[in-house]
C-alpha positions as CSV (number, residue, x, y, z in Angstrom):
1,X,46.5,25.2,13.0
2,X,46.3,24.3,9.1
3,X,42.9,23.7,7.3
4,X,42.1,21.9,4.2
5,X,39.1,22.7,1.8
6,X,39.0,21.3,-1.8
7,X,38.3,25.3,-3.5
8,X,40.2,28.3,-2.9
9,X,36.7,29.9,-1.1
10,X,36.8,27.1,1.6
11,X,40.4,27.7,2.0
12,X,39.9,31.6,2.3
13,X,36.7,31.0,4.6
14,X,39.6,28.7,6.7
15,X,41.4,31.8,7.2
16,X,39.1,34.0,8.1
17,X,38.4,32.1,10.9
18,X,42.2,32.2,12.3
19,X,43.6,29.2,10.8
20,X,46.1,28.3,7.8
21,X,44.0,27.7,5.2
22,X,44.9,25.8,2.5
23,X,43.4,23.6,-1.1
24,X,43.8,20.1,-0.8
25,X,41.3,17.1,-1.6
26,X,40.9,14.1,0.2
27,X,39.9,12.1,-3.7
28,X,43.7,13.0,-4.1
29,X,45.2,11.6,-1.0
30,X,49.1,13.2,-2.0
31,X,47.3,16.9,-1.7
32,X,46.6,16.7,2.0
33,X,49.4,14.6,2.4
34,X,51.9,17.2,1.4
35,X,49.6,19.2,4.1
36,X,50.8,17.3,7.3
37,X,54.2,18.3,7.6
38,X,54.7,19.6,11.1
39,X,51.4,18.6,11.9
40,X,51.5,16.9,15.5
41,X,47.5,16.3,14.9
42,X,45.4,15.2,11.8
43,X,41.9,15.6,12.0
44,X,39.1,14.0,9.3
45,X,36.4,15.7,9.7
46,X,34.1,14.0,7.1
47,X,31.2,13.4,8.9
48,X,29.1,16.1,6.4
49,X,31.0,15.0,3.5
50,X,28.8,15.5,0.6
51,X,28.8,13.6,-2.9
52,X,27.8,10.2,-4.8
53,X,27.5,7.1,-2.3
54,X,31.1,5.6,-4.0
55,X,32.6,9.0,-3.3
56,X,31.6,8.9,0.3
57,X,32.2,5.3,1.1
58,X,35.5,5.9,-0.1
59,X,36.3,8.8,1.8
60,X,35.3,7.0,5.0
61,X,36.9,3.5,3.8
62,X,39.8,3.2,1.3
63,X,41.0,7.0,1.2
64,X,41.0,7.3,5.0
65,X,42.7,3.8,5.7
66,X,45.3,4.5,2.9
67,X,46.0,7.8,4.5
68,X,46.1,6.7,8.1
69,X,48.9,4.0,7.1
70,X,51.0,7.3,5.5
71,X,50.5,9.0,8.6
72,X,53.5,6.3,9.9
73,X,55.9,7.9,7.5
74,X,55.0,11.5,8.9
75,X,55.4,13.7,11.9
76,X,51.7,13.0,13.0
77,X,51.5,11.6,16.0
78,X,47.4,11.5,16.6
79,X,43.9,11.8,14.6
80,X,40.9,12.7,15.4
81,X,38.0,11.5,13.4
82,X,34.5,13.2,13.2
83,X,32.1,10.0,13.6
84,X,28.9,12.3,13.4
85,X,27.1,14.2,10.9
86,X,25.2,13.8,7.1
87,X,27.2,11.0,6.2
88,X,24.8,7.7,6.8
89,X,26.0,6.0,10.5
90,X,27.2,2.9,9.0
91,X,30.1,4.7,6.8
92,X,30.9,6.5,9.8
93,X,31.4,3.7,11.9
94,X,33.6,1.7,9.5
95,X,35.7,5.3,9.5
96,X,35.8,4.7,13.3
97,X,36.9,1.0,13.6
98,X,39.8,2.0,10.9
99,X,41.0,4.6,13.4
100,X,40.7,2.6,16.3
101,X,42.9,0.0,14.7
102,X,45.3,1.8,12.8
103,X,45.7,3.7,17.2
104,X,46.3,0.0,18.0
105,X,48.4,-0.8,15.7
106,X,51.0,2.0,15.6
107,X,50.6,2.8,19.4
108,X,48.5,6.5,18.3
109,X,46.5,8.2,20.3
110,X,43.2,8.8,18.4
111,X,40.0,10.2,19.2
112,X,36.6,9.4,17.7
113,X,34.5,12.3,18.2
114,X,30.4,12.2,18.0
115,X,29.2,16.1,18.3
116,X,26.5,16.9,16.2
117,X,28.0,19.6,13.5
118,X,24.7,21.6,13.3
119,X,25.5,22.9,16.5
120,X,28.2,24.7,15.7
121,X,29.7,25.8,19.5
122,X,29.2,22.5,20.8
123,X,30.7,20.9,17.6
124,X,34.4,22.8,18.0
125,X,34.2,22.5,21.5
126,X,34.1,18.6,21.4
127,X,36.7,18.8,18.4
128,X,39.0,20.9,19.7
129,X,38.5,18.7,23.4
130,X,39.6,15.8,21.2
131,X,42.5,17.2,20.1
132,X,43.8,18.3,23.5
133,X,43.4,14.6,24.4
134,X,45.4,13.6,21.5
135,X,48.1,16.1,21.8
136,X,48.0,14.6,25.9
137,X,48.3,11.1,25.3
């Protein structure tokens, strides 16, 4: 499994934890693009996203719908999207509905997943439950 933090210490923190951890930033789409190959499951997991309103909107509006239409051109196959967390419910929910369309329209199995992050063993078992679903459909 690959990880993606925007600094070096998130990255390192990633691998500490068992995981590839790599730098890429979801404000420059082409850095966790170049991320996904091999990947059978992408995972936004921007419900704690922290920044300005316009950063955050755009994380969970234009950024993630331009990135789920150049998961098409990838080996991807699923995404799971985090739909819980700091980022206000309505921004969260318009991250949803683009993932639930984006499943209907490319026949993808997707997962929106609602586990409260500040419990942190609940929180990766419902992530990690939505992934086995995607890599099952």
């Amino acid at each position: 499994m690959r990880g993606t933090s925007r600094t070096d210490e998130g990255a390192a923190a990633i691998g500490q934890e068992g995981f590839e951890g790599v730098v890429a930033d979801p404000d420059r789409l082409a850095t966790v693009m170049a991320q996904l190959e091999g990947v059978s499951v992408a995972c936004w997991l921007m419900g704690s996203a922290t920044g300005s309103a316009e950063r955050l909107a755009a994380l969970h509006g234009p950024r993630l719908q331009t990135m789920l239409e150049r998961l098409v051109d990838t080996s991807v196959r699923g995404i799971v999207y985090e739909a819980q967390g700091f980022v206000h419910d309505h921004l969260l929910d318009q991250g949803a509905a683009a993932v639930n369309i984006a499943g209907r329209t490319w026949s993808m199995p997707v997962e929106v997943a609602r586990a409260d992050p500040a419990d942190t063993p609940a929180w990766t078992k419902a992530m990690r439950a939505a992934v086995t679903r995607v890599l099952s459909a």
